[in-house]
TIDOSE-281965 format. One line per 3 residues: number of its first residue (from 1); their letters; for each residue x, y, z of C-alpha. Coordinates in pm, 1 decimal, always signed. Example, Ala and Ser with C-alpha at 12.3 -4.5 7.8 and 13.67 -1.06 7.14 Angstrom:
2
1> as> +1230.0,-450.0,+780.0  +1367.0,-106.0,+714.0
***
This chain:
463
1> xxx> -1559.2,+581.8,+4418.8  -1772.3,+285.7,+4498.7  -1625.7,+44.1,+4348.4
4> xxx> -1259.7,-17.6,+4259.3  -1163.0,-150.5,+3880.8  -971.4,-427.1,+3904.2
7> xxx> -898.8,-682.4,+3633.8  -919.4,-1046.2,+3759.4  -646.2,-1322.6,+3653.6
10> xxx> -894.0,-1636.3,+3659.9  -702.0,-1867.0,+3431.6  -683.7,-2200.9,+3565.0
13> xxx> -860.4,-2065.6,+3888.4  -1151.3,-2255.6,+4038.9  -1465.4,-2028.1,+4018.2
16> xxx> -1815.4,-2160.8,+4119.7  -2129.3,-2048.0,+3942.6  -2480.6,-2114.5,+4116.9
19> xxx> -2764.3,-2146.8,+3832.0  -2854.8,-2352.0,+3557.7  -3085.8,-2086.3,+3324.8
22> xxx> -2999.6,-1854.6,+3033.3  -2882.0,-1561.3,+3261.2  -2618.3,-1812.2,+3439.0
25> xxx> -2586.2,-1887.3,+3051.5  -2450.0,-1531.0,+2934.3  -2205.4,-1550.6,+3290.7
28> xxx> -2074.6,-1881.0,+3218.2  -1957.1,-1771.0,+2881.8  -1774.7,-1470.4,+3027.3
31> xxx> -1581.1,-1693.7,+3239.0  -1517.5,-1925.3,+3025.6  -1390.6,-1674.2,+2829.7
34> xxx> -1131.1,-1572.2,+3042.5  -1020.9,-1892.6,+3152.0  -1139.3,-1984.8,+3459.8
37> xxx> -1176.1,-2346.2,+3654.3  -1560.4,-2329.2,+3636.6  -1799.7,-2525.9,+3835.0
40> xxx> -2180.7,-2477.9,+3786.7  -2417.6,-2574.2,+4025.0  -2775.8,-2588.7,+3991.4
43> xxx> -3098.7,-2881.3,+4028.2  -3094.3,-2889.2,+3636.2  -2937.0,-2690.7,+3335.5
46> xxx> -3014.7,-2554.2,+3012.1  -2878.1,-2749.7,+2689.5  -2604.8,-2560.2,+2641.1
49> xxx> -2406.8,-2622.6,+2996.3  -2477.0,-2981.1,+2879.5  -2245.8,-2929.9,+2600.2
52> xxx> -2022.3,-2769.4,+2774.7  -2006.1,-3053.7,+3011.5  -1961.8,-3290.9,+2751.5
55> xxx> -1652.1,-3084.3,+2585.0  -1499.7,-3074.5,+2920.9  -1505.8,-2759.9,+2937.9
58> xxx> -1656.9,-2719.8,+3293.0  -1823.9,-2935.6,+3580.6  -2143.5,-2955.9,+3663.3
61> xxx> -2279.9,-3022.4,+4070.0  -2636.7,-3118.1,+3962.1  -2767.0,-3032.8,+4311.5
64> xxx> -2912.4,-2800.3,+4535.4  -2643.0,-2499.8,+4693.3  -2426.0,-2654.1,+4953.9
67> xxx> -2154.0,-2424.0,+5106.7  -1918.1,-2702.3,+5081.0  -1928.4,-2597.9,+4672.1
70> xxx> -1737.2,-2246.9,+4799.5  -1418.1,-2487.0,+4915.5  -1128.9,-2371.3,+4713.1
73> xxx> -1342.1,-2075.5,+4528.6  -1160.6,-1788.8,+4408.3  -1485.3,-1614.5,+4262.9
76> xxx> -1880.7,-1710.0,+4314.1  -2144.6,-1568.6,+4110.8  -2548.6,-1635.4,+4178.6
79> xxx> -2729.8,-1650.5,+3909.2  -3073.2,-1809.6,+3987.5  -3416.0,-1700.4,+4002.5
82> xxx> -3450.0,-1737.0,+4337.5  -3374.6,-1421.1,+4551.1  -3317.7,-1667.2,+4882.2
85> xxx> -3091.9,-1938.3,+4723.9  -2882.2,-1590.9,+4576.9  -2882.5,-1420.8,+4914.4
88> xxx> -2751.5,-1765.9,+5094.9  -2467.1,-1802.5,+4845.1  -2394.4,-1425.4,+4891.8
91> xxx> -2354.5,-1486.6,+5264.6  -2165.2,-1833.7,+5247.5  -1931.0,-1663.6,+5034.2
94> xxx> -1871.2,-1375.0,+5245.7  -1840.1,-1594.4,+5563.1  -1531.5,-1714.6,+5342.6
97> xxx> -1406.3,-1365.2,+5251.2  -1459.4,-1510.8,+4860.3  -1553.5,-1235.8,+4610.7
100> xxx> -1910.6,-1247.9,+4488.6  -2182.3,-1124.3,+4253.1  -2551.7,-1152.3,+4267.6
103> xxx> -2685.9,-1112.1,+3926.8  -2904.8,-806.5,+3916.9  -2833.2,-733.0,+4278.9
106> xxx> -2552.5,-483.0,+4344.1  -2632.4,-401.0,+4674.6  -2624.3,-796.0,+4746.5
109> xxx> -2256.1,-856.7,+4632.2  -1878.2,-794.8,+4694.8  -1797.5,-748.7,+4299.6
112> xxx> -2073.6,-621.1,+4041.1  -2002.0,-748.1,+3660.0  -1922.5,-431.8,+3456.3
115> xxx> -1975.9,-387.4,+3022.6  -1680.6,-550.1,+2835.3  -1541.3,-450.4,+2543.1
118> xxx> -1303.5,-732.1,+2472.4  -1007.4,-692.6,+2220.3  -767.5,-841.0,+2441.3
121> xxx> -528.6,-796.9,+2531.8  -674.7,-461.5,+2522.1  -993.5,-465.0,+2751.9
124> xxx> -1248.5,-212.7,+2816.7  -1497.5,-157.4,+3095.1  -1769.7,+3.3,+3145.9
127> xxx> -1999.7,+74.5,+3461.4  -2257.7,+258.5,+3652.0  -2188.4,+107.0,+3977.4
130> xxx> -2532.1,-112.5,+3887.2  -2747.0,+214.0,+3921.2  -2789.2,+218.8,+3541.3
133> xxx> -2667.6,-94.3,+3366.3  -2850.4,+6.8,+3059.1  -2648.0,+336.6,+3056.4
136> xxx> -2326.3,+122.4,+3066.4  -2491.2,-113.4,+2795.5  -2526.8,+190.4,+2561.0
139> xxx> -2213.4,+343.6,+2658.1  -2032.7,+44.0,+2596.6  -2188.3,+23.2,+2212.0
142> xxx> -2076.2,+333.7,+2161.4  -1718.6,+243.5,+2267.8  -1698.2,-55.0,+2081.1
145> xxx> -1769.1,+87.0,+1719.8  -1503.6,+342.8,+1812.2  -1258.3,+76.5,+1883.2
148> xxx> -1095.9,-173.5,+1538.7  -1211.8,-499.2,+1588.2  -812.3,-578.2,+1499.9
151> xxx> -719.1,-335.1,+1772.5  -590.6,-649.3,+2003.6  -414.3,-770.3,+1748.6
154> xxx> -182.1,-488.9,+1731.8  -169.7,-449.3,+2079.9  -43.6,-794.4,+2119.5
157> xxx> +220.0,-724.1,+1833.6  +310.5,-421.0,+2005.3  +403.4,-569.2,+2275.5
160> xxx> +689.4,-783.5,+2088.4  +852.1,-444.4,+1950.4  +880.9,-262.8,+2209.5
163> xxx> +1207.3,-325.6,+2277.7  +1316.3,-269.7,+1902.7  +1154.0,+75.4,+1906.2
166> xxx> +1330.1,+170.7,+2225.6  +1688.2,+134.2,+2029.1  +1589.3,+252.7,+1686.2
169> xxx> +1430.3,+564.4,+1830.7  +1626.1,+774.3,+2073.5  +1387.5,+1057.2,+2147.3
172> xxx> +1013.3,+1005.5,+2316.5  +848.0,+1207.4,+2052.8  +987.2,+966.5,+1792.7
175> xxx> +882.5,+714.4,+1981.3  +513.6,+839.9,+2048.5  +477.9,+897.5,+1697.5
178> xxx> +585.7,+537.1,+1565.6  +301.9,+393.6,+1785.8  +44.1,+648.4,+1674.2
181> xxx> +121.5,+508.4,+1301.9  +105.3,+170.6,+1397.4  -200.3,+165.6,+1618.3
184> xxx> -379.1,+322.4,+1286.1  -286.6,+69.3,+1044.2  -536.7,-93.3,+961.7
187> xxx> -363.1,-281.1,+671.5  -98.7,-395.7,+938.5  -392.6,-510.2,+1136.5
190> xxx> -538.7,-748.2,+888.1  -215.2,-863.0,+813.1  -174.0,-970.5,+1175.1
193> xxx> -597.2,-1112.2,+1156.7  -496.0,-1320.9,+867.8  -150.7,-1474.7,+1024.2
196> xxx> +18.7,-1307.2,+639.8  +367.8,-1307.8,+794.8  +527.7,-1173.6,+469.4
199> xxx> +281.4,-877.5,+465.7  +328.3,-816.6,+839.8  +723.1,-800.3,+812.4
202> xxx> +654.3,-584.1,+476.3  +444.2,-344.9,+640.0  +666.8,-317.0,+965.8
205> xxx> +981.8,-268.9,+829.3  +829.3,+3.5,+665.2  +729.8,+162.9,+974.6
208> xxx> +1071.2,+155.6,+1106.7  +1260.8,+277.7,+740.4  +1022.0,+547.2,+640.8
211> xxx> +1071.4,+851.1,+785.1  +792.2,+898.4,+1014.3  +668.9,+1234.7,+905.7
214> xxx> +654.8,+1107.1,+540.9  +388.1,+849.8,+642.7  +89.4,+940.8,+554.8
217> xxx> -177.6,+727.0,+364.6  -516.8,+775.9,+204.7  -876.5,+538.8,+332.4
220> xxx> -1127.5,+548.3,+51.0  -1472.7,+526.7,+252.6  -1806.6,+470.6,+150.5
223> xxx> -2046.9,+667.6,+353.5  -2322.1,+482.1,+245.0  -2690.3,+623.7,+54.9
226> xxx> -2739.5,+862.5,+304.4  -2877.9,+749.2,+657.4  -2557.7,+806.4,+919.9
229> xxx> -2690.9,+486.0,+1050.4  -2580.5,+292.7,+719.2  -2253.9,+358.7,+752.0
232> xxx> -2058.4,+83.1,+877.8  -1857.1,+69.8,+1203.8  -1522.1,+78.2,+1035.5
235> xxx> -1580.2,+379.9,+837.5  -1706.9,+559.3,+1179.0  -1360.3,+425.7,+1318.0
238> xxx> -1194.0,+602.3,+984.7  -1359.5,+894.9,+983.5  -1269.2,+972.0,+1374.7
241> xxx> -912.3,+883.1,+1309.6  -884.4,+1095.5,+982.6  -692.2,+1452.2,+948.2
244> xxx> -813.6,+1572.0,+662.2  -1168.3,+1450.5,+528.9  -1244.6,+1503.8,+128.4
247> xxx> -1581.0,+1450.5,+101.1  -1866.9,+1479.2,-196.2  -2221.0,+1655.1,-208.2
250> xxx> -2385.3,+1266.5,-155.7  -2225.9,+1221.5,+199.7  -2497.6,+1408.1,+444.2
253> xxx> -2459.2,+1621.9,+699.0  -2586.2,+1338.5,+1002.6  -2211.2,+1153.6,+870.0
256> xxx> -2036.9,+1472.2,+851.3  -2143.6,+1530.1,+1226.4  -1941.8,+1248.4,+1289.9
259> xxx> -1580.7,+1369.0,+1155.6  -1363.3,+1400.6,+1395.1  -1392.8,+1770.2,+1545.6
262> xxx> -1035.8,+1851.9,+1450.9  -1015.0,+1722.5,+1118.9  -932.7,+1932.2,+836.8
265> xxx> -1266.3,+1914.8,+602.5  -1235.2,+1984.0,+207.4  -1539.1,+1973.8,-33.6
268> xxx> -1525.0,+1899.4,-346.6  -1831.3,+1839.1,-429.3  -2153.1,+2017.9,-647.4
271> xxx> -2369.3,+2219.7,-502.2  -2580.0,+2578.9,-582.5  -2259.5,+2811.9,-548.1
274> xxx> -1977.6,+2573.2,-585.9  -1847.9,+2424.6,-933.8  -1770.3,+2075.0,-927.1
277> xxx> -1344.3,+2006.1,-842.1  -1257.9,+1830.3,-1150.2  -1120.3,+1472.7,-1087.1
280> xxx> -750.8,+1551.9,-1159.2  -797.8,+1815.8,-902.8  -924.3,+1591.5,-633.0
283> xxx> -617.4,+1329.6,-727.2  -382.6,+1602.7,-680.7  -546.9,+1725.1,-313.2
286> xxx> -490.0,+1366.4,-212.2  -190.1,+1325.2,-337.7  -62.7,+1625.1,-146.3
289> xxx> -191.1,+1564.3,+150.2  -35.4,+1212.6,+216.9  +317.9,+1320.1,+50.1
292> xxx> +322.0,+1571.8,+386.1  +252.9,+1266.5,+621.8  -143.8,+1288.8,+678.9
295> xxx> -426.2,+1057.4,+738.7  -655.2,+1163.9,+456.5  -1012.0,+1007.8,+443.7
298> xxx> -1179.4,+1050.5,+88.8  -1515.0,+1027.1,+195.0  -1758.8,+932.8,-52.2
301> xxx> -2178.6,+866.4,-99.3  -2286.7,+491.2,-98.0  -1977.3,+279.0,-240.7
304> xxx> -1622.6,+393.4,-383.2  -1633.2,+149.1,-602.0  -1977.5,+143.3,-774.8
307> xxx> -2002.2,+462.0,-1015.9  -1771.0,+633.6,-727.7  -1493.9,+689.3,-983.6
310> xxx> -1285.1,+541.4,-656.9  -1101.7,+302.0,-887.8  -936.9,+631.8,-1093.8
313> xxx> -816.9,+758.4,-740.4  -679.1,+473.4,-615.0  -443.8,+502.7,-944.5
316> xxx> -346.6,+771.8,-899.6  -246.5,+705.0,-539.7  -59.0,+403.6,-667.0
319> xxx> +125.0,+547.9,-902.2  +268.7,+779.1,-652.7  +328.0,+480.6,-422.5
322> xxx> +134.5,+627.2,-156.0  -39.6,+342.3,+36.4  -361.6,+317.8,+69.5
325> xxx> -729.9,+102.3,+242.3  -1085.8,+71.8,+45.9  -1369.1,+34.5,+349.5
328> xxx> -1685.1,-22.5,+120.6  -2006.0,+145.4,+160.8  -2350.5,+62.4,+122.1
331> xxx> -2460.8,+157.5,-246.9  -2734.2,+349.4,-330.2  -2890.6,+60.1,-522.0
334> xxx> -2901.5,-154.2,-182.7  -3028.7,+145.9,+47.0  -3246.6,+293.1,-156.2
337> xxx> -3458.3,-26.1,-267.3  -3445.5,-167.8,+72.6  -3606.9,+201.4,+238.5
340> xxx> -3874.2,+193.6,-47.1  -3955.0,-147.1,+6.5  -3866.7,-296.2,-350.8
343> xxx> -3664.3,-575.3,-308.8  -3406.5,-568.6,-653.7  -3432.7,-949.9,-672.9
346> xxx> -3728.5,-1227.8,-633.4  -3802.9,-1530.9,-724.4  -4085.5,-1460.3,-896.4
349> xxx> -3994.1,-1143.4,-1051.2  -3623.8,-1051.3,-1124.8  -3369.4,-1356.6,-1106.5
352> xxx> -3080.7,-1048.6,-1153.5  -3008.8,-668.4,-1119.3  -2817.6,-468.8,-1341.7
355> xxx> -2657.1,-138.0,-1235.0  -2633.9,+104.2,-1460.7  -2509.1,+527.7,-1492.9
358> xxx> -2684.0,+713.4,-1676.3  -2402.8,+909.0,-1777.0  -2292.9,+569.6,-1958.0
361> xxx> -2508.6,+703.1,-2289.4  -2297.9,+960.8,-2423.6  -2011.7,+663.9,-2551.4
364> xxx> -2290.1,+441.5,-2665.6  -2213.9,+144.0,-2438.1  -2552.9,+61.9,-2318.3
367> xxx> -2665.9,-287.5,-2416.9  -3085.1,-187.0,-2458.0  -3175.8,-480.6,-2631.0
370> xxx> -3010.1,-727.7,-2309.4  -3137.4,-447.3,-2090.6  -3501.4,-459.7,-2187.2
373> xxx> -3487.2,-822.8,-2131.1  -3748.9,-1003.2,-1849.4  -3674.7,-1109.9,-1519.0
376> xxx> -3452.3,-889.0,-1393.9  -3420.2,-511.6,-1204.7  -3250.4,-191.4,-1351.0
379> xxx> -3153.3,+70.0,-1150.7  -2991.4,+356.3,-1308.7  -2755.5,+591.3,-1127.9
382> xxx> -2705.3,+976.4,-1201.2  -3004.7,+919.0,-1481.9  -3256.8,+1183.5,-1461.8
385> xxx> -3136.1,+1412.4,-1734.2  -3172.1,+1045.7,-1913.5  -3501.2,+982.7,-1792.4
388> xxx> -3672.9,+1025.7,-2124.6  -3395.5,+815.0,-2375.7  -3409.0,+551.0,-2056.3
391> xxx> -3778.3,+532.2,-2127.1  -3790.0,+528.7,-2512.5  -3493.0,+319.2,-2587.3
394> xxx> -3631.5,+59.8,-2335.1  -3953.1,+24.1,-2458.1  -3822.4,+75.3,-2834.3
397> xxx> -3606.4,-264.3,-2753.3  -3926.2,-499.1,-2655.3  -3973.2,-382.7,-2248.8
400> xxx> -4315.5,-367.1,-2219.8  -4474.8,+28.4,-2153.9  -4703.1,-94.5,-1863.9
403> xxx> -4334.6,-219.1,-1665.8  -4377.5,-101.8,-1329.8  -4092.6,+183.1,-1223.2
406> xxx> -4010.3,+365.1,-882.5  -3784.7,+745.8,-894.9  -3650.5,+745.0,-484.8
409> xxx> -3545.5,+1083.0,-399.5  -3293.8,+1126.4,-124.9  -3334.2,+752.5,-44.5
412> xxx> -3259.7,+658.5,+334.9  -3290.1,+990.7,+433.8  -3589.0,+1140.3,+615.6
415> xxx> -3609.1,+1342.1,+292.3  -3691.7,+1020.5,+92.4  -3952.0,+1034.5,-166.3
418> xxx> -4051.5,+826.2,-414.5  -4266.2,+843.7,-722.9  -4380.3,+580.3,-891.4
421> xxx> -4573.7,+435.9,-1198.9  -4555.5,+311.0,-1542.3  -4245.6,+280.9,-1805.7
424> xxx> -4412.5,+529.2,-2055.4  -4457.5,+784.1,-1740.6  -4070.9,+776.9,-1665.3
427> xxx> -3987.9,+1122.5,-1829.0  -4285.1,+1306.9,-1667.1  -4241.0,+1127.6,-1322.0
430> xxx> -3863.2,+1292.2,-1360.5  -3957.9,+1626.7,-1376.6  -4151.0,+1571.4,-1021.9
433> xxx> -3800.9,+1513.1,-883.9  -3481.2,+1658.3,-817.0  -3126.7,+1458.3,-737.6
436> xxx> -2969.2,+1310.1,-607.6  -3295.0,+1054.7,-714.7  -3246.9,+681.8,-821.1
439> xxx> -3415.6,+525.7,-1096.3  -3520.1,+143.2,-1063.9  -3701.5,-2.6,-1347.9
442> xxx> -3910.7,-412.8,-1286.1  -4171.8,-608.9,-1177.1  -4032.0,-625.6,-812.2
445> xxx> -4175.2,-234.6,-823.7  -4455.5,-359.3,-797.4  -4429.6,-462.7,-457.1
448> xxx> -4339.6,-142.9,-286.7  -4746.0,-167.4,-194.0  -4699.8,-403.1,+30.3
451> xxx> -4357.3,-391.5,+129.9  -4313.8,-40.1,+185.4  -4225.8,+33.5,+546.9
454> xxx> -4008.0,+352.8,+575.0  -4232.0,+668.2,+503.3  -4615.2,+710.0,+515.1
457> xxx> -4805.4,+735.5,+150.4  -4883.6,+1060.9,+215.0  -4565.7,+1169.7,+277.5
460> xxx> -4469.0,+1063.2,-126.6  -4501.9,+1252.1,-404.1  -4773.2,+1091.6,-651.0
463> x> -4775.9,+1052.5,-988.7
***
């Protein structure tokens, strides 16, 4: 072990930091952050220790390094650009037996300044002993999207029931599993974020009442259009915590990779060789799985809540009075534009953006006179089988046959394609692609030219 981890109580403790530029900047704030007594010393600062200065919030010795600065130090960090000015503080502060770092100098210092993840009181850190701080950087970005950004907060809240849980549950194991459900509940942990007393009493007393292996609840994800980089951080967080994952043919295989290893995984999705789990079906395997005290995920492709059919499962769940989160998801409409370069709204082109399914036809609900109207996008989900009625009932309804339209096949994926051309081509440009594909009819189409910076032209299909 080189170095030994040790967390540092600064609070109200007088800490001296040599340099005035944007690295002594990013140190500052650090110790700021924790509290500390700070004094900065350098022949002239940067803007921002000005403001601090003027909000009191730490001194400034607008001077060159004097050793007389160390007097009453707990901690010195140099932070200058100067490697002799650095190397005297270093050896003024060791005279003194005061801890001290030398920015980008570990061999030069007493204490080296690892990655934090911060979600106090809950802290995390990260280092490489300053051998490979960009190792630690990336190591610590991993880290932090695998941590809730409430995670403090119910750490802190923990910490005022522990002695409750100690007399309500008389066996370890009972114990253990009480603070496994609360560290995972997330609706807890916005409770806590928002200061909603009533919810957070609500939603701890149920902790405590319910018997803890009927517990379980369902998180309806959206896994985004398809890239594993589009998903957001707390849907990672959901998907590692999850038991069971039910997940659809639209979530890829890069976000699958992610699941936690252990976690039971159930398709129900359509695919060659598989028929499609009717939606009652689906209900009924969440439904089961949280009535025996699980952590079921229902994964799903872009958002749950746009043509996702995640409202009609969230009924269900509610009916049964099974609780349950929504963590949104990219939709495909967002995704696939933005990797295709068509932006679905501009001020010169489309002042709005209508989403539409193409399996809306069959009850006659679709508006074609409003939707053939100017200045604004379509984009039609699930509408290839449509592709031809899309084309003739939009051009039937005023929608001019030259209107510029783009098919994106597998959109964020590196199996995107798109095809693209002219209204009156729709139902032959169809047939060049298979789905999942995205329709998006407008002028903004006509942009993709310029805009388009995902995949090469010759990597597209062409009309």
């Amino acid at each position: 072990m080189d170095y030994l981890p040790i967390f540092c109580q600064l609070r109200q403790r007088a800490c001296l930091l040599v340099g005035g530029g944007e690295v002594a900047e990013r140190k500052a704030r650090l110790l700021l952050d924790a509290g500390a007594d700070l004094t900065v010393n350098a022949p002239e600062f940067t803007p921002q220790f000005r403001l601090w200065a003027d909000d009191k919030r730490l001194t400034l010795a607008e001077c060159a390094f004097s050793p007389a600065l160390l007097e009453g130090a707990w901690l010195v960090i140099a932070a200058t650009d100067d490697a002799a000015v650095n190397e005297e503080v270093y050896q003024a502060a060791t005279a003194r037996q005061i801890f001290c770092n030398v920015v980008d100098s570990p061999a030069h210092a007493s204490f080296i300044m690892p990655s934090i993840i911060d979600r106090s009181p809950l802290m995390v850190a990260v280092s490489s002993g300053g051998k490979a701080p960009v190792l630690a950087r990336l190591l610590r970005e991993k880290l932090e999207s695998l941590l809730p950004l409430h995670l403090g907060q119910l750490a802190l809240f923990a910490g005022n029931l522990r002695q409750r849980v100690k007399q309500h549950f008389n066996h370890i194991t009972l114990r253990r599993r009480f603070w496994e459900k609360l560290f995972v509940h997330d609706r807890l942990a916005q409770a806590l974020a928002n200061q909603d007393q009533a919810l957070t009493l609500r939603y701890t007393e149920e902790l405590f009442n319910s018997p803890l292996e009927q517990r379980g609840e369902v998180v309806l994800v959206g896994a985004g259009p398809g890239d594993a980089g589009l998903l957001t951080l707390k849907g990672l967080q959901q998907i590692q915590q999850a038991d069971v994952v039910v997940y659809d043919r639209l979530v890829s295989d890069d976000i699958m990779n992610l699941v936690r290893r252990d976690a039971e995984r159930i398709f129900v999705g359509k695919r060659a060789g598989y028929h499609c789990v009717p939606q009652e079906e689906i209900n009924q395997i969440l439904l089961d799985h949280a009535r025996r005290g699980r952590r079921v995920v229902r994964l799903k492709g872009g958002d749950p809540f746009i043509f996702g059919r995640g409202g009609e499962e969230l009924e269900a769940l509610a009916d049964d009075s099974i609780a349950f989160t929504v963590v949104p998801g990219i939709t495909a409409a967002s995704g696939c534009s933005a990797y295709a370069g068509i932006p679905l709204t501009h001020r010169d082109h489309a002042r709005s953006v209508r989403l539409v399914t193409g399996h809306a036809r069959k009850d006659g609900s679709i508006d074609w006179a409003n939707m053939a109207a100017e200045q604004q996008t379509l984009v039609f989900y699930m509408g290839l089988s449509q592709a031809e009625e899309i084309q003739n009932s939009l051009i039937q309804h005023g929608m001019a046959a030259d209107m510029p339209v783009a098919l994106v096949e597998n959109g964020t994926s590196t199996r995107q394609r798109v095809v693209s051309g002219r209204l009156d081509e729709l139902a032959r440009l169809a047939q060049q692609v298979e789905s999942p594909t995205l329709i998006i009819v407008g002028r903004v189409v006509a942009l993709r030219d310029r805009l388009n910076w995902f995949s090469a032209p010759d990597t597209e299909k062409q009309s």
